[in-house]
N, C-alpha and C positions, 0 to 999 in steps of 0.2 A: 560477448556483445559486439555487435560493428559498430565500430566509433562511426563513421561515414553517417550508416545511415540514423543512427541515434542523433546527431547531430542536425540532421535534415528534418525528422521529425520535429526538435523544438523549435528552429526556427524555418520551417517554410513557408509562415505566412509573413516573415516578414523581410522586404524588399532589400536589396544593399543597398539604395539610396536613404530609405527610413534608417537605418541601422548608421550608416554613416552619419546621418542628421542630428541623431539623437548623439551619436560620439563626439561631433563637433561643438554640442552645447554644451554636455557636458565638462569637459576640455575648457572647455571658456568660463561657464559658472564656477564652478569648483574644483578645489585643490585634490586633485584626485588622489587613491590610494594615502594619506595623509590619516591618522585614525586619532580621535584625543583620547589619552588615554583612563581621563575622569575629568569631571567638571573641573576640578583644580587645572588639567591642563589645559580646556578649553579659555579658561578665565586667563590665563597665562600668554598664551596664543593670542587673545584678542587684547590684553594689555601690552603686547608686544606691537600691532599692527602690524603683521605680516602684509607685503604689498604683490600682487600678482599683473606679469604683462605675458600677453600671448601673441605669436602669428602666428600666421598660416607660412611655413618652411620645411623645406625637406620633403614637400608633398605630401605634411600630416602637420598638426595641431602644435608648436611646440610653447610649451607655458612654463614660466619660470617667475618663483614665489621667494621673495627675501623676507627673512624673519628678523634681520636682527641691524641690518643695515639700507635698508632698500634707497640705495640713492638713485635718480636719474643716467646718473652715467653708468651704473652699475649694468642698468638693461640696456643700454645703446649699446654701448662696447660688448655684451655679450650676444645680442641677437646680431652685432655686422660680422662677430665669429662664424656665426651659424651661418648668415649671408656670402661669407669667404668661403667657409667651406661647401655650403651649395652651389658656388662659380666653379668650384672645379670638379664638383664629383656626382654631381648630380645628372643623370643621360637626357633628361627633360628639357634642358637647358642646351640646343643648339652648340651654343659658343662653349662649353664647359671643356675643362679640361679631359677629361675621358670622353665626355663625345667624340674630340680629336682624336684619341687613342681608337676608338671604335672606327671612326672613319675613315682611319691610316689602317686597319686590320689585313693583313698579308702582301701589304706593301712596306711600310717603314716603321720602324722604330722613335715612338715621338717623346721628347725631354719633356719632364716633368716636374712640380714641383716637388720639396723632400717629402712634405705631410701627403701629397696625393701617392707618392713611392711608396709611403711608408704603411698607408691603407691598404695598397694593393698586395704589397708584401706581407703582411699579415694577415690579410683573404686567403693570399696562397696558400700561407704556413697552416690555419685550420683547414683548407681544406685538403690537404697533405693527411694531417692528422686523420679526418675526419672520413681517408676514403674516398672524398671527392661528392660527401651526401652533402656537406655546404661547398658551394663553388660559384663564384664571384665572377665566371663565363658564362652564367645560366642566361644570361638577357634576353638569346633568341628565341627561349621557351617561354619567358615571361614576355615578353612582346608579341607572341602570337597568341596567348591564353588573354592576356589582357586583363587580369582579373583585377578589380578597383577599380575600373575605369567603364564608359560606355560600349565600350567596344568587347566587353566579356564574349567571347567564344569558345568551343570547344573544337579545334583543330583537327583536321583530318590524320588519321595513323598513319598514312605515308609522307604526310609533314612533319609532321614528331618526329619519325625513324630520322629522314632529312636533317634535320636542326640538333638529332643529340648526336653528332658529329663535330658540331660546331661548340658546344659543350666540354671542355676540357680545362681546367685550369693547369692542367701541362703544357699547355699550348701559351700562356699568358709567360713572357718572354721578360725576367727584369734584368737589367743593367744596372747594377749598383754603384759603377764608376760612372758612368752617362749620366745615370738616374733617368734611363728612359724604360719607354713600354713598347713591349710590341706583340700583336696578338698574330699568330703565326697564318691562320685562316682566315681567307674574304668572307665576310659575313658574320665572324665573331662578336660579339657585346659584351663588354664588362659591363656588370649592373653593382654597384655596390649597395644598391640599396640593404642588404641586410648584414650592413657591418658601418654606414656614414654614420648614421645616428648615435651608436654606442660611441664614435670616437668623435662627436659632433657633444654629445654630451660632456666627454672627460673634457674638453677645451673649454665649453663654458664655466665648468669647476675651475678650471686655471684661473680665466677670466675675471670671476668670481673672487676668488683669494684676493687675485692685486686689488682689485677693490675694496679692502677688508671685509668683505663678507665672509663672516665664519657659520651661518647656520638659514640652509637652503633647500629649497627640493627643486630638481631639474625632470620635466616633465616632456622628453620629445616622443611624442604620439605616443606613448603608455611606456615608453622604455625612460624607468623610475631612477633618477642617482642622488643622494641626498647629499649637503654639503655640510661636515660636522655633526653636530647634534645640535638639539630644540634647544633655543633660548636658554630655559630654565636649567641646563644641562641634560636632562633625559635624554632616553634613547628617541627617537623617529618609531611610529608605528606607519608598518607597510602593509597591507592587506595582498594576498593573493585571490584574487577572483575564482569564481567558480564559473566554468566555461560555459554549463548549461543554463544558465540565467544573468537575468540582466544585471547592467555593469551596476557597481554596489555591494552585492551580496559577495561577503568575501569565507570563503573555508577557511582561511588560517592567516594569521596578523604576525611578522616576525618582527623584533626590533632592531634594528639596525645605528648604527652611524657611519656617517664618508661612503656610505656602498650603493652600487647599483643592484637593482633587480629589475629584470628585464624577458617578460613572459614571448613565447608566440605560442599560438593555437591555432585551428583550422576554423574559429569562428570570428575571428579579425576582419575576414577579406574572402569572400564567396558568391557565389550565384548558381542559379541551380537551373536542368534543361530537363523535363520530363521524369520530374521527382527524383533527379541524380544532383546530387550536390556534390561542386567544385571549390574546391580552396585552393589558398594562392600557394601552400607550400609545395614547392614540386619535388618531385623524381627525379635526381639528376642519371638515374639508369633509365628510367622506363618515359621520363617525360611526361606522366599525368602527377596528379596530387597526390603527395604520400599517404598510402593506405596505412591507417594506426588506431588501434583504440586508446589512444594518449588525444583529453581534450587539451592539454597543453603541457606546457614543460616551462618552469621558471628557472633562472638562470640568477647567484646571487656572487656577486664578483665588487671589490673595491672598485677595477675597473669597466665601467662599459662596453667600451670599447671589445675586448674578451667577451662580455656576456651575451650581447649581441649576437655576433658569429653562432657561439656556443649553441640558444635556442633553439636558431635554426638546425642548426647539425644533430643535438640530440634528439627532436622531434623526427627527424629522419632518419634517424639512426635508431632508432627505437628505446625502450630501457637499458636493455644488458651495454650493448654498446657505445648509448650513449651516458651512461654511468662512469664505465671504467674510462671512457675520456676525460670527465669532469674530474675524474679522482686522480686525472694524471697532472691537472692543473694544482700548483700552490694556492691556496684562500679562495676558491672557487667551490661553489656548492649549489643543490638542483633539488628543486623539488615535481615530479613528473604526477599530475593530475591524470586517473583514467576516467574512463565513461560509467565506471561503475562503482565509484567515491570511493579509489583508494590514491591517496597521495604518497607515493615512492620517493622518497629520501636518499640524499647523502650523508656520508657518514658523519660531516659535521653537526647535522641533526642529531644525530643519536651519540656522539660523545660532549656535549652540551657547547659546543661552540657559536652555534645559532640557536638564539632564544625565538622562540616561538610559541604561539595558544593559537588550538584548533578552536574554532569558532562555529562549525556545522557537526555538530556530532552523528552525523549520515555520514561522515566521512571517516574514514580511519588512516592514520600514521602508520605506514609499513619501511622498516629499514629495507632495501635494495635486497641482499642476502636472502633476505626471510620473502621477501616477493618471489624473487626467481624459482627457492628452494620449491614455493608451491603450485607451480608451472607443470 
């Protein structure tokens, strides 16, 4: 089945600005991916008063829910985290710190903070790993596709060929005595968008702790990190969404504590030009949107920050490849959604380390092994 166009079909009647509108409410109403696991626990949940504060940061929805402490200070001091770290890593932001890196691209070498060193440096190192299918140079293909924004195009093929030149994260140049950056090409862009949020989330966890909050969900635009467990002691129930229908309807609820999960899919972020449907995830070989029939790929890590990265790489990497990376990582595990309801596992699934119920019995639980073998 092509994922591409299976995906086109469900949603072509509806718009990215509807599909955004409808995410933004969501986001704001409710504690999303959060599941109770029987009236006992909803009764629990509301005798606890969990409290919810959202903005608009990071150029997505980001909502953070305390269950067991929610004081004032608790949200201020975590959202000017988020605010600190969108002054320096965010390209939106003119004055940010990697704008300056971008700006100085094939001219100098610019100091940086450690936590902006320390993002960049771990961009690299996955996408070292990964092949170079996540790479945290891609900005000049995402600035000329423009997908999320009004500006969505589809770019000429001798502007692609042009711009995946400029596409190298061997070119992203770190000094760890300096602590500076230097992108070795004019016209290069660091884009960190697909690695701030996951490490925008573990800080707010830190955040969180001093505060004594021990039991949370951190919510930045879908990328899920919970903090300890529920109230009553229980696990967290996290839902996995099912890509081809709306947000809600979840195929498989794992239980978690302390961990992130943190999905990407090619129906997050899209626009379509003569029944050809574009997603934001790109090619960092070929420079369009990775051809896959994977409607998404979840990523379940203690830390975010890792998972983040991860998503992207495995969704571009495909299953085989993007398996044996995930299995190269400690406490990291994936669960890869296709277009034709089969959810592909890690092995921590199937030696009971992550608890999990399928919830869409159209779907089936296949260990990784047993997928490929019937390829």
């Amino acid at each position: 089945m092509n994922g591409t166009n299976t995906l086109y079909e469900i949603y072509k009647y509806m718009s990215i600005k509807k599909a955004l509108i409808i995410l933004l409410f969501l986001l704001y109403i409710f504690p999303l991916y959060s599941l109770p696991q029987s009236d006992k626990d909803s009764a629990v949940a509301a005798a606890s008063e969990p409290v919810s504060r959202s903005e608009l940061m990071l150029g997505t929805v980001c909502r953070i829910t305390i269950y067991d402490n929610p004081q004032e200070a608790a949200f201020t001091e975590a959202f000017a985290r988020i605010d600190a770290i969108e002054e320096q890593m965010s390209i939106t932001r003119p004055e940010s710190i990697v704008s300056k890196v971008n700006n100085e691209a094939g001219r100098i070498a610019v100091p940086v903070p450690a936590e902006t060193f320390e993002v960049v440096q771990e961009a690299t190192h996955i996408a070292r790993l990964s092949g170079g299918a996540f790479d945290p140079s891609i900005g000049p293909l995402v600035k000329a596709w423009g997908i999320g924004t009004d500006n969505a195009r589809v770019p000429s093929p001798n502007e692609i060929s042009s711009l995946l030149d400029l596409v190298d994260y061997q070119k992203v140049v770190l000094d760890t005595g300096r602590l500076s950056i230097y992108l070795e090409s004019p016209g290069m862009i660091l884009d960190l968008g697909g690695i701030a949020k996951g490490y925008a989330a573990d800080e707010v966890r830190k955040v969180l702790r001093e505060q004594k909050v021990q039991s949370a969900i951190i919510n930045l635009g879908g990328n899920v990190l919970t903090v300890g467990k529920k109230p009553d002691g229980s696990l967290w129930r996290i839902g996995i969404q099912d890509p081809a229908k709306d947000r809600g309807a979840y195929i498989m609820v794992l239980s978690i504590e302390d961990t992130a999960i943190v999905t990407s899919g090619p129906y997050e972020r899209y626009f379509s030009i003569d029944d050809i449907l574009y997603h934001h995830i790109l090619d960092t070989g070929t420079g369009y949107p990775v051809k896959s029939d994977l409607g998404s790929v979840s990523i379940i890590s203690r830390d975010s920050f890792i998972a983040d990265a991860l998503s992207t790489a495995f969704f571009a990497m495909g299953i085989e490849k993007g398996m044996d990376l995930v299995e190269s990582f400690e406490s990291v595990e994936a669960a890869a959604v296709t277009w034709d309801n089969k959810i592909i596992v890690s092995s921590g699934f199937i030696n009971g380390k992550i608890q999990y119920e399928l919830k869409d019995s159209d779907f089936t639980v296949i260990p990784t092994a047993k997928y490929l073998q019937s390829l």
